[in-house]
N, C-alpha and C positions, 0 to 999 in steps of 0.2 A: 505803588502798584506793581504789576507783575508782566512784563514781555518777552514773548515765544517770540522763538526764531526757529523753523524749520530748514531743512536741509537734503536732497539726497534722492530725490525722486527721477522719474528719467522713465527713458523708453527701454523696455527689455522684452525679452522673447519668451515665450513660456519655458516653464520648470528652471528658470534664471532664477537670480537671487539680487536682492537688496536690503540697505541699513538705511534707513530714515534717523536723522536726529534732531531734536530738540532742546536748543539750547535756552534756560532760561535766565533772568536780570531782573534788580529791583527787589521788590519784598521779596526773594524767595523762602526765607525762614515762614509764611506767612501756607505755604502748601500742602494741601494736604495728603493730594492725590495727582498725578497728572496721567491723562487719557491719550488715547488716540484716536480719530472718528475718522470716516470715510463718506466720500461723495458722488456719486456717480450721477450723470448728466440726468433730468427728471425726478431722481431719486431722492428723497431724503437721506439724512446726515447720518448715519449708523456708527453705532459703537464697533471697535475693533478691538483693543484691547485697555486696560492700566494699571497704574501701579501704584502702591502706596507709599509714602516718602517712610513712614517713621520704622514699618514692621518687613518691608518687601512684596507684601501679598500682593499677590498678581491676578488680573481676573481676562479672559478672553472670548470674544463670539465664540458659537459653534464653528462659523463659518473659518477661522482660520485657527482653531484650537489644532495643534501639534505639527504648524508649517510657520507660523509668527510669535516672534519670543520679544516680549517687552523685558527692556531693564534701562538701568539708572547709573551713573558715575555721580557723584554726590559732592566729589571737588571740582568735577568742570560744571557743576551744575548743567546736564544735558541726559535727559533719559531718550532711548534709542529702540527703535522698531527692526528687528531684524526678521526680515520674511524671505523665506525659501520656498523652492515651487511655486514657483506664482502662475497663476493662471488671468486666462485672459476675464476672470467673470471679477479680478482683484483691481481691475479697472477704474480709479479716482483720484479726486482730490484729497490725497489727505493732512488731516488737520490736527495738530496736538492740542490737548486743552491742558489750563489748570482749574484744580477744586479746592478752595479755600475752608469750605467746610465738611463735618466728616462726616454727618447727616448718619441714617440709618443704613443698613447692608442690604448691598444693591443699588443703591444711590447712583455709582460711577457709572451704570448702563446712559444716563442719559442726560444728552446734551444741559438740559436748563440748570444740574445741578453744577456746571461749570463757571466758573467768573470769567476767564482769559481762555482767548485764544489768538494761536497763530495766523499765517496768514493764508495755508496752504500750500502742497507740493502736490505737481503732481505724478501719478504713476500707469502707464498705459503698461500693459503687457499685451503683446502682438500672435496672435495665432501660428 
């Protein structure tokens, strides 16, 4: 099987910056994709961004396209969330998934086409 380990969340002030990481173990040859999702209190689980292990292709919400940059190290096995400007509406838990299969484009938006996840971090940005 496959376990996530997250990392790197914390209390920060707006237009602050952070790196989330994810570090994975066990079948990792077995990935297809690994995601990142988000959780705010009430809220459903939203897509944020991911990544694809084989080619790099990268996919991200509206919501953080050109402030959150997903990527990958491929010998520490840990792909990394790096988000700048944070704003306080960037408010969650977040969660790295993996996707075992490669399914049809667009797949990665949503949660059920994931096998594993972590366990959560999370990230308050303060007004």
């Amino acid at each position: 099987q496959v376990q996530l380990v997250e990392s790197g969340g914390g209390l920060v002030q707006t237009g602050d910056s952070l790196r989330l990481s994810c570090a994975a173990s066990g079948r990792t040859f077995s990935i297809y994709a690994t995601g990142w999702f988000r959780q705010a209190p009430g809220k459903a689980r939203d897509f944020v961004a991911a990544i694809k292990m084989g080619d790099t292709r990268t996919y991200y919400a509206d919501s953080v396209k050109g402030r959150f940059t997903i990527s990958r190290d491929n010998a520490k096995n840990t792909v990394y969330l790096q988000m700048i400007d944070l704003k306080p509406e960037d408010t969650a838990v977040y969660y790295c998934a993996a996707k075992v299969s490669g399914g049809s484009a667009g797949s990665y938006k949503y949660t059920y086409n994931y096998n594993y996840w972590g366990q959560g971090t999370q990230v308050t940005v303060s007004s």
